[in-house]
N, C-alpha and C positions, 0 to 999 in steps of 0.2 A: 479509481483516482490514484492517480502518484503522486508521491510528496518526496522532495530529495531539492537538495540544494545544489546537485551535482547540473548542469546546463546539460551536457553530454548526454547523463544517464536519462533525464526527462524527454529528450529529444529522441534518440534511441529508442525508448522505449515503448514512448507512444506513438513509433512509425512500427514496432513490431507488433503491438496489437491492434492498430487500427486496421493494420494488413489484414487483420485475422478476423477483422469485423464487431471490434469491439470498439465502442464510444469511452473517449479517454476525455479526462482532465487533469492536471496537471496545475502543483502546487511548489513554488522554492523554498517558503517557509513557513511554521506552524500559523501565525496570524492569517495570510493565504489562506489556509487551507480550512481552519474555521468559519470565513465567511463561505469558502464553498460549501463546506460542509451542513453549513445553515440552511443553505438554500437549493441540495440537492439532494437524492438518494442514490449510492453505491452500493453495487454486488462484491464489488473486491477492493480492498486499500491496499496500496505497498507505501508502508513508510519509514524514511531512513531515520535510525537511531539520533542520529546527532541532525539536528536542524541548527541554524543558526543564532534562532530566538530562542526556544525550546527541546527540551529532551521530546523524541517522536510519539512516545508513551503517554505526554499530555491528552494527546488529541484521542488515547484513547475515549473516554466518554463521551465526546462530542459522536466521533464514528459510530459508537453505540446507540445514542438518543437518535441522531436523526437516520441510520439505516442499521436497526438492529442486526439483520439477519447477515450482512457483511462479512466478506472474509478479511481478516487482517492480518495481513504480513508484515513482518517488521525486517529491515535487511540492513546491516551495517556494516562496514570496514573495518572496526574493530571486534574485540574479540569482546562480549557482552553475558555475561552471569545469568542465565537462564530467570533466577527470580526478581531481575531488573527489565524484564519484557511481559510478567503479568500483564494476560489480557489477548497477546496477542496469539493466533491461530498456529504462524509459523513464525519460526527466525532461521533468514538466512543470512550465510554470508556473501559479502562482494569480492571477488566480482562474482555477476549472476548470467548463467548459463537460459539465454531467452527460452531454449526448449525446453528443457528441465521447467523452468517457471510456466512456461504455458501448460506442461502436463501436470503438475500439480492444481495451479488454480482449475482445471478443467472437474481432475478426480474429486478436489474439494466442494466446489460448486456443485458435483453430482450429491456430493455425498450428504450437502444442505437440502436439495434439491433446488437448484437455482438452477432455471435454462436459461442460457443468455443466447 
């Protein structure tokens, strides 16, 4: 799941993993992303710090309750204080380099043991 208010970045992004054979959804803001979140289970989240409704960090708990074993990435444009992202897996910053990100969620995903 992506979550990013950016249109660009959602669109982007989910043409470079679906390439890759992964099943994308795609959120623009945190209320979005809670009703998906309700009603599905994720192996990876990327979500941007600054949402429009909410700081990205709300959503943590929700990510957790309904797919614990999830990886959570949090990726923002600004520059963000390490213990204002409690919770999340990674923090990167934008802009984000699509291979760099695929080989990370790959190593992480092994390292859960998640085959997707």
């Amino acid at each position: 799941m992506i979550i990013d208010d950016d249109q660009a970045i959602l669109r982007t992004f989910m043409r470079i993993f679906q390439k890759k054979g992964y099943t994308v959804t795609v959120a623009a803001k945190g209320k979005e992303a809670i009703e998906k979140l309700n009603n599905n289970h994720f192996d990876v989240t990327l979500i941007d710090f600054c949402l429009p409704d909410m700081e990205g960090t709300k959503l943590f708990p929700m990510i957790d309750h309904s797919s614990p074993k999830a990886l959570k990435i949090m990726w923002s444009g600004k520059i963000v204080p390490p213990e204002n992202i409690t919770g999340a897996d990674v923090l990167l910053g934008k802009p984000i380099q699509p291979d760099k990100l695929l080989s990370l969620i790959d190593n992480k995903l092994k390292n859960k043991n998640i085959e997707l």
